[in-house]
N, C-alpha and C positions, 0 to 999 in steps of 0.2 A: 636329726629331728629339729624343724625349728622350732623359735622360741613359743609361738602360740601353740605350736601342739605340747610343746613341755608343759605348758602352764594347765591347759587341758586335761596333762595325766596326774599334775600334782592335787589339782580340785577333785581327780575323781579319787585317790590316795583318802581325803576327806572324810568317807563313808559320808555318816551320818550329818554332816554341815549340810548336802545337797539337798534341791528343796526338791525329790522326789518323794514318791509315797514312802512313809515311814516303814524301811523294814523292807519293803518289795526287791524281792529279784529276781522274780518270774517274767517274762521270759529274762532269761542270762543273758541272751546277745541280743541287742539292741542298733549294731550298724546295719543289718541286712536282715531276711526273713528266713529262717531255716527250720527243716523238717527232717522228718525220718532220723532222731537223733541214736547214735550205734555206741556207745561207751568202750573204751578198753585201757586199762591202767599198763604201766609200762615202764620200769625202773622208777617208782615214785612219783610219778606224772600220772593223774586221769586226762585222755585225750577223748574227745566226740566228734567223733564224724556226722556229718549231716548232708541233708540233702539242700540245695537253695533256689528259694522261690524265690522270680521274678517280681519288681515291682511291678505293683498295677497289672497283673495278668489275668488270662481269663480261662484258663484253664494251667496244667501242669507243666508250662514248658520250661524246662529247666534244665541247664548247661552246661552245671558243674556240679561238683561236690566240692564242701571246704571243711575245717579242720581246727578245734579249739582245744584250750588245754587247763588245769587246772592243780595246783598243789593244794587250794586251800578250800575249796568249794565254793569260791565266791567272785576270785580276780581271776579274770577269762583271760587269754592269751588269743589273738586272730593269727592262723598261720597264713589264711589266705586257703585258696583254692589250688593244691598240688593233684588235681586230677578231673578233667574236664571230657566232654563227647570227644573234643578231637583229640582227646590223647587215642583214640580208638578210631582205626582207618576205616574200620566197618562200620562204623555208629552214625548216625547221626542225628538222634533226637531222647527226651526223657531222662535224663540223668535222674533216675527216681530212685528208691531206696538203697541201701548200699551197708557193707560192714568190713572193719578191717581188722585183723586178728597176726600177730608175730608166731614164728615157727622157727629157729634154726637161724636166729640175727636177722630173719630176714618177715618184712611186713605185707601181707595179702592184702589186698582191695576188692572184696568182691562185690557186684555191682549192677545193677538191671538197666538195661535201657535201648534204645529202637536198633536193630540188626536192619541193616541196607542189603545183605543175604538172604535173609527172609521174608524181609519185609511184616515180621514178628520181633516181639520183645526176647530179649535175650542174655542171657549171665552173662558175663565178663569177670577177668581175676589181671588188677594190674599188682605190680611190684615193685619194694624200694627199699632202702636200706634203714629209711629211718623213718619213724614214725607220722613225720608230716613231711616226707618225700625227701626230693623227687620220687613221683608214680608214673612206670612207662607200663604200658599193654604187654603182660606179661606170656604172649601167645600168639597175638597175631592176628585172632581169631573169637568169635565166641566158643566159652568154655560149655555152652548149650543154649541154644535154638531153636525156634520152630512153634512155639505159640503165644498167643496176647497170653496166657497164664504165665507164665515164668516172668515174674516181677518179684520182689523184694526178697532177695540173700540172705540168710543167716547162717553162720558158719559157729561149729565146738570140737576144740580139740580136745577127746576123752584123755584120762588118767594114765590107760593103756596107751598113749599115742594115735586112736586112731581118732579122723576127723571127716565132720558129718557137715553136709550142704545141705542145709530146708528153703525152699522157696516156694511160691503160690500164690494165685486167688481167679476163683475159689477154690481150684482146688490145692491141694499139698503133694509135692512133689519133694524127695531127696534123693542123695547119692551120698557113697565115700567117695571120698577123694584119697589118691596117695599122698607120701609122704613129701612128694614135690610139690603139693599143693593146689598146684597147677591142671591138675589131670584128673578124670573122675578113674576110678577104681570099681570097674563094671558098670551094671548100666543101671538105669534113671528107675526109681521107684514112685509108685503113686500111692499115699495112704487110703484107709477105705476108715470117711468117717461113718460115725455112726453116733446115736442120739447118747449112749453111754460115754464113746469116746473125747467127744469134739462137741456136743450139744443136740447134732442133728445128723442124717445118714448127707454123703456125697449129693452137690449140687442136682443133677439128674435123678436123683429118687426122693427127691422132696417133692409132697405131695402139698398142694397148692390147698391153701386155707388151712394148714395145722400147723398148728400154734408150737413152735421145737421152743427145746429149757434154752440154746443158743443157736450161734451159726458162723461155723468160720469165716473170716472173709482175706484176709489178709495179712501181709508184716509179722512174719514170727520168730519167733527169738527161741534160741536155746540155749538153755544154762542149766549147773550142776552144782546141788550143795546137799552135804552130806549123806551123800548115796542116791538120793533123788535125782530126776530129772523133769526139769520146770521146760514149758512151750507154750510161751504164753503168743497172742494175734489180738489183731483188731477183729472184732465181732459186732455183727449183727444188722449186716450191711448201711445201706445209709440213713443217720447217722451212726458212727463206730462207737464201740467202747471197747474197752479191752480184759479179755476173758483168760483163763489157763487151763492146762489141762496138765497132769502128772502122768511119771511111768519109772519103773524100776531099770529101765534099758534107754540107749537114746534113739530106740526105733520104735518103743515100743510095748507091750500095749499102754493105748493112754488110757486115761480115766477123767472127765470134764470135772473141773473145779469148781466151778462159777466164775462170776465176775471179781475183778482187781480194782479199777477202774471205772465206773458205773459212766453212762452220759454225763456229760458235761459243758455248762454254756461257757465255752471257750472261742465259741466264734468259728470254728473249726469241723465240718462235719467228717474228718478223718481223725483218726489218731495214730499215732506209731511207737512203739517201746521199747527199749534195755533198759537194763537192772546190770549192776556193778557192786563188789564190794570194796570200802577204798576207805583205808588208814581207820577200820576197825564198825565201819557203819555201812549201812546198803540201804544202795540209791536209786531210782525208780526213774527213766525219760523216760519225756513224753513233748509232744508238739502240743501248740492252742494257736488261736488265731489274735491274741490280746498285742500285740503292737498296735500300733498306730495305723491306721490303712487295713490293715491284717483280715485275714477274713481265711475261707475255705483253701483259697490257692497263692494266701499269704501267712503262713505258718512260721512259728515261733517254736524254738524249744526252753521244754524246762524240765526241771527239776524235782522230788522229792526226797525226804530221806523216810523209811521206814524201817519196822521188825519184824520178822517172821515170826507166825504164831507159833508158840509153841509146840504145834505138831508137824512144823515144817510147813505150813499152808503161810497161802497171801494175808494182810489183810485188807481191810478196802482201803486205795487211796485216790483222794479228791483231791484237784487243782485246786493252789494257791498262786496270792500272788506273795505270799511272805518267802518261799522257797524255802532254802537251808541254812544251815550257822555253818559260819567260818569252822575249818577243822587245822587253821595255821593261819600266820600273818606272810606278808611281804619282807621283804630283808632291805631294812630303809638303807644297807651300806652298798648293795648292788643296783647298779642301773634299770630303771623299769622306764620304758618305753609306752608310746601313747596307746597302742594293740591290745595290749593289758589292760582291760577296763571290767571295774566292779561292777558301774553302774552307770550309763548314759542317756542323751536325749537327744534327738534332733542330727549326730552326725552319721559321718557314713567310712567304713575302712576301704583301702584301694591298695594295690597291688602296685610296687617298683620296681622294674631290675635292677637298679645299684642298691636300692634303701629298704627293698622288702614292703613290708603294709607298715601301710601309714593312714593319717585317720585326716579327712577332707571333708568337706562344705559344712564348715563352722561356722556358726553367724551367732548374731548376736542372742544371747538367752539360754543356748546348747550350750553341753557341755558331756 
């Protein structure tokens, strides 16, 4: 690293010296523009995958996915980009939503984007040994095919071992998958919403001009705590907010919650969510468009921390830019690198083969 970036990662070490907004650390990554943020902890490590927007783009084209880490809630780590369209011989466009989940030493990527076989959006599941890769195409193949619906991945391995694949929009499509991960475990299911379940019945039976309590649209997450089973999506078409829905099973039946998330002027008319519990508190992503430039197809992620109500239900949570409290420091005796950043302005991180990410086009006033 040279000496300007050293000096770089000691100012950002600073915290509070910097003259940004007092307190803010919404969005958390400040080099690049990232969306669709997927959370998974991992020997001690909270890691987020994302999705990353293009600068200056005008709609969603986007290339790759990249990969951040955190011990403390606060000092990001940039792994860089360990899985991209070409890592997939069949893909060639959309690198949109994505989640990655460990099984057996070994890390899933599963992952949405344009199939050159179908010429439809398409799952994918690459693999790797460690957290932020190497990720190679674990198939060869799309893991499923065949319509613009099959966009955004969310993957839960039950208590029992066994593990569930949701993706959609609008409608909700799953499968199991086997124990290899890799494979679906018979065939593809479509849920049937309905105004009890999801807010409103399936796309094709909405009757035009009634006013439904919601409406799935997208991005859904599964997770499990204390016997429950949370599914929560973006809703409500455009602009999103993000809604849940509960079930005693992970297939099944739901029950619509309401709103998590209500609209929000984030600059953003998507939103996309995981929830994580991590060193004793639980944490809420979410994308906004508040960088700089930022806007609908320049998305950021961030952060919240909350608690569950007492009856196991959400409560509501609203974007900040204050984000969360440290839940740990830095170890001022170990080496910390310029990638590791609390809080910055103006730079940008770049990828090496000898030196890994490194952080470039500094000028004067960045930091």
């Amino acid at each position: 690293m040279n000496l300007k970036a050293k000096l770089v990662a000691a100012l950002l070490l600073l915290g509070g010296a910097l003259p940004h907004e007092a307190g803010a650390q919404n969005p958390f990554v400040q080099t690049c523009y990232t969306s669709d943020p997927a959370p998974m902890v991992h020997d001690g490590t909270l890691y987020v995958y994302t999705g990353h927007d293009e600068d200056k783009a005008d709609f969603f084209w986007m290339q790759e996915w990249r990969v951040y880490s955190t011990k403390d809630m606060v000092n990001w780590t940039d792994h860089g980009s360990p899985l991209a369209i070409e890592s997939f011989d069949w893909a060639d466009d959309r690198a949109w939503a994505a989640q990655c989940i460990e099984r057996n030493g070994k890390f899933y990527w599963y992952v949405c984007l344009h199939s050159k076989l179908s010429n439809t959006m398409a799952i994918g599941v690459a693999v790797g040994d460690s957290p932020v890769g190497p990720f190679k195409d674990a198939i060869g193949k799309p893991l499923h095919d065949g319509s613009w619906d099959y966009i955004d991945p969310t993957v839960y391995i039950d208590d029992d071992g066994r593990a569930y694949l949701y993706w959609g929009n609008p409608n909700i499509y799953y499968a199991e998958l086997n124990e290899d991960m890799i494979s679906l475990k018979g065939g593809v299911g479509k849920l049937e919403q309905t105004v009890e379940s999801f807010g409103a019945p399936n796309p094709e039976k909405r009757v035009k001009g009634v006013k439904y309590k919601d409406t799935y649209t997208e991005g859904p997450w599964l997770h499990k705590r204390e016997g429950k089973y949370y599914f929560l999506y973006a809703a409500g078409g455009v602009p999103e907010h993000i809604a849940y829905s509960m079930s005693d099973g992970p297939l099944g039946p739901w029950k619509y919650m309401g709103e998590i998330m209500p609209l929000q002027d984030t600059g953003s008319f998507t939103n996309h969510c995981g929830v994580i519990d991590y060193k004793g508190n639980s944490y809420f992503f979410y994308h906004t468009g508040k960088l700089p430039g930022g806007g609908g197809f320049g998305r950021s992620t961030a952060v919240e921390q909350f608690k569950y109500n007492a009856d196991g239900t959400f409560p509501i949570i609203n974007a900040t830019r204050e984000g969360v409290s440290p839940v740990g420091t830095l170890n001022p005796y170990e080496r910390v690198e310029a990638e590791t950043i609390a809080f910055s302005e103006g730079v940008k991180s770049e990828p090496n083969v000898k030196t890994g990410i490194y952080i470039s086009e500094i000028h004067n006033g960045d930091y």
